[in-house]
C-alpha positions in Angstrom: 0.0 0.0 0.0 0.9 3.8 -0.2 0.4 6.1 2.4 -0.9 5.9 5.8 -2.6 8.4 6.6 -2.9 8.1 10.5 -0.7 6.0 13.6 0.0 2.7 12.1 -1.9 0.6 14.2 -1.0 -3.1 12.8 2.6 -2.2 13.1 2.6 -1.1 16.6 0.5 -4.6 17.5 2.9 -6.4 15.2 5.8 -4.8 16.9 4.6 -5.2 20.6 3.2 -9.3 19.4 7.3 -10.1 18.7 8.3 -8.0 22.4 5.3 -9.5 24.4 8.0 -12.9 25.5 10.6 -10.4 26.6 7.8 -8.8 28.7 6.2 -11.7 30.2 10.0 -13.1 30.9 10.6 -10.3 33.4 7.5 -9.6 34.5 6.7 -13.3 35.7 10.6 -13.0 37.3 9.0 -9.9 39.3 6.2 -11.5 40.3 7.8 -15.0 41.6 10.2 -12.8 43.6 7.2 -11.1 45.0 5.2 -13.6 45.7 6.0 -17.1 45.2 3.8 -19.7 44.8 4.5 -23.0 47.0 2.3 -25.8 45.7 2.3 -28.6 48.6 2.4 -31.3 46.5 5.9 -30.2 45.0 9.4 -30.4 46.6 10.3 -27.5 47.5 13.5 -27.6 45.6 11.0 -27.5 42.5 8.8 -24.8 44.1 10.7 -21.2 42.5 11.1 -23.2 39.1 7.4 -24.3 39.0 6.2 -20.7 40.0 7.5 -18.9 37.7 6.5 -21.3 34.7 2.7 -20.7 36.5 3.2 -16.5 36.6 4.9 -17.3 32.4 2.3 -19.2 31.9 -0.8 -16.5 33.3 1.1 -13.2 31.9 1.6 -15.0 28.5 -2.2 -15.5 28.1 -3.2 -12.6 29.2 -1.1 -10.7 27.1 -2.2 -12.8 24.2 -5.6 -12.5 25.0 -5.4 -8.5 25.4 -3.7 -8.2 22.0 -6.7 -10.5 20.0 -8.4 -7.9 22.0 -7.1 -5.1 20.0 -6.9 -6.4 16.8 -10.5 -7.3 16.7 -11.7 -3.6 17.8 -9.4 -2.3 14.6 -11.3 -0.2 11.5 -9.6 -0.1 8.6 -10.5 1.7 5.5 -8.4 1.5 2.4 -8.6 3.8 -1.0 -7.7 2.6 -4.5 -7.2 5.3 -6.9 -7.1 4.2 -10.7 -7.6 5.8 -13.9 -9.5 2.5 -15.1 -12.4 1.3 -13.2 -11.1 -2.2 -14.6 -8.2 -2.0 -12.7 -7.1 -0.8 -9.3 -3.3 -2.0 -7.8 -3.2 -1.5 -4.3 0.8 -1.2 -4.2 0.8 1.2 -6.9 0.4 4.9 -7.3 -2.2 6.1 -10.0 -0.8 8.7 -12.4 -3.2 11.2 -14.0 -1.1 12.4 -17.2 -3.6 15.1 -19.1 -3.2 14.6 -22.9 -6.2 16.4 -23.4 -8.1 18.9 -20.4 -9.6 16.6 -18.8 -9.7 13.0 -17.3 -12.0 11.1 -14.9 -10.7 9.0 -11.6 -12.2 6.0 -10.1 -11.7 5.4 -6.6 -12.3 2.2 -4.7 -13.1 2.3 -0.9 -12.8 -1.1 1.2 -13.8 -1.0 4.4 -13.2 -3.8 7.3 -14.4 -3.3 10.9 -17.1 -1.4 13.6 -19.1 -0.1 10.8 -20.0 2.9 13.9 -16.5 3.8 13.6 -16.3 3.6 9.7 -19.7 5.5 8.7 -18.5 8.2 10.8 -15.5 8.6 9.6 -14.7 11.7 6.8 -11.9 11.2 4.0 -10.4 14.0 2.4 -8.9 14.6 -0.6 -7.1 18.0 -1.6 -6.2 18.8 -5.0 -3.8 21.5 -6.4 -4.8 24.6 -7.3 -4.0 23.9 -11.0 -7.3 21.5 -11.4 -11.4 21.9 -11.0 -13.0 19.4 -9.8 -16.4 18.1 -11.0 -18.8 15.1 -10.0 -19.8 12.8 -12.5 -22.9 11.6 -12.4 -22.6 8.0 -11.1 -21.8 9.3 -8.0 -22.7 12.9 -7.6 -24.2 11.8 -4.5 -22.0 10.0 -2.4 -19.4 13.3 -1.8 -19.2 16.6 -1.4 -16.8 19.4 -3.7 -15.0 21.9 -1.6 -14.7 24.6 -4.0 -13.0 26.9 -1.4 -10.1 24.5 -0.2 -10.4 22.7 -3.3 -11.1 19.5 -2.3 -13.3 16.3 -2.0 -15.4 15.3 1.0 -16.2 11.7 1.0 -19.1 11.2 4.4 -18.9 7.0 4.6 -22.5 7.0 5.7 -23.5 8.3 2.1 -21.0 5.9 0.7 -22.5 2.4 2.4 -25.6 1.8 4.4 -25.9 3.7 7.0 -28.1 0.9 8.7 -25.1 -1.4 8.7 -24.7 -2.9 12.2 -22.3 -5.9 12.1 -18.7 -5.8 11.7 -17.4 -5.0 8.3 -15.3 -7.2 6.1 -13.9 -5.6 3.0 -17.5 -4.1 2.0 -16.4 -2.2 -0.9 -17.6 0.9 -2.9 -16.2 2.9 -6.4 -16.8 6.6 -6.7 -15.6 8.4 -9.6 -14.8 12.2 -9.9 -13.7 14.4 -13.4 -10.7 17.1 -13.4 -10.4 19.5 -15.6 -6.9 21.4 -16.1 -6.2 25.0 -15.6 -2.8 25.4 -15.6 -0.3 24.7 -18.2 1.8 22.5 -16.3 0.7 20.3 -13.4 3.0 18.2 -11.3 2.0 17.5 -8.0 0.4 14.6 -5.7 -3.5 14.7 -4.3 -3.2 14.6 -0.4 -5.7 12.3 1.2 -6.5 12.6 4.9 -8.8 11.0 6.9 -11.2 12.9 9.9 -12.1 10.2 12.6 -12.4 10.6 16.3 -11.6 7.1 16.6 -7.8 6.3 18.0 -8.1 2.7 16.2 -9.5 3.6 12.8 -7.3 4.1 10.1 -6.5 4.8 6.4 -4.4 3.2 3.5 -3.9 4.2 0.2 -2.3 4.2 -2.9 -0.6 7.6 -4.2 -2.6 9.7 -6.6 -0.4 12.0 -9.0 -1.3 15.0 -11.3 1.0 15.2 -14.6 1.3 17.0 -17.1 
């Protein structure tokens, strides 16, 4: 994928998932020194070997069980900008190059997760000054133009069903926009944000690039 637009959250549980043994090394060392625990049917040569598999045992499967936790409560949406509705490539960016004034883009949205989360999430896109945007009419109804700031407002709840209450699994939807060239020369990239009060929600995309 492209860029992310907020914290990476998969990384960060990737990242803590391969330091959780470290963590649940020294943590059920602290706790055995704290408090050991003597079972009666064990020697008690066995006794500070046998506790502190017990507190390894406990803090490794809570930890794992906190973490599944947290990956299930994730939102994820994902944008796929393509100059072909035929043909959208995740891992690669989408170059408009204006041979004549004009060309059309296709966006794909994917969405996985708390569809709460998700349909009230906002996704912005700013363009350069250099282009106007207009709607097409296949989906002059699922966003908004910003003619002052020159961008594109995409509300999720007019994208997909606003009545959707179970969790989301890469429910999809294609909106398509036109731009039209005004300057002579256009070389820049289309910023894409995303506007969510949710810490766990968050966006992936490709690259979209202006050329010309």
């Amino acid at each position: 994928m492209g860029a992310s637009q907020r914290m990476d959250i998969k990384k960060i549980l990737t990242f803590i998932d391969l330091v959780l043994p470290f963590f649940v090394v020294i943590g059920s060392i602290f706790f055995n020194a704290v408090c050991l625990i003597e079972p009666p049917f064990i020697p008690d040569k066995f006794h500070w070997s046998v506790s502190l598999a017990i507190y390894a045992a406990l803090l490794n499967v809570i930890s794992k069980v906190t973490l599944i936790h947290f990956q299930d409560k994730l939102s994820e949406i994902r944008l796929v900008y393509s100059i072909d509705p035929d043909e959208y490539l995740e891992n690669q960016s989408a170059r408009v190059n204006f041979s004549e004034d004009g060309a059309v883009v296709f966006i794909n949205i994917i969405v996985s997760g708390s569809p709460k989360r998700i349909l009230a999430s906002k996704i912005n896109l700013v363009f350069p000054i250099g282009v106007t945007i207009q709607k097409t009419q296949e989906s002059h109804l699922k966003y908004q133009i910003n003619k002052k700031d020159n961008s594109i407002i995409i509300e999720l709840n007019q994208v997909f069903n606003h009545n959707l209450k179970k969790s989301l699994n890469n429910h999809s939807a294609e909106i398509s926009f036109r731009l039209m060239k005004k300057d002579r020369v256009i070389n820049s990239p289309v910023e894409t944000r995303l506007e969510s009060k949710s810490w766990n929600t968050e966006l992936n995309c490709n690259e979209l690039y202006l050329l010309k």
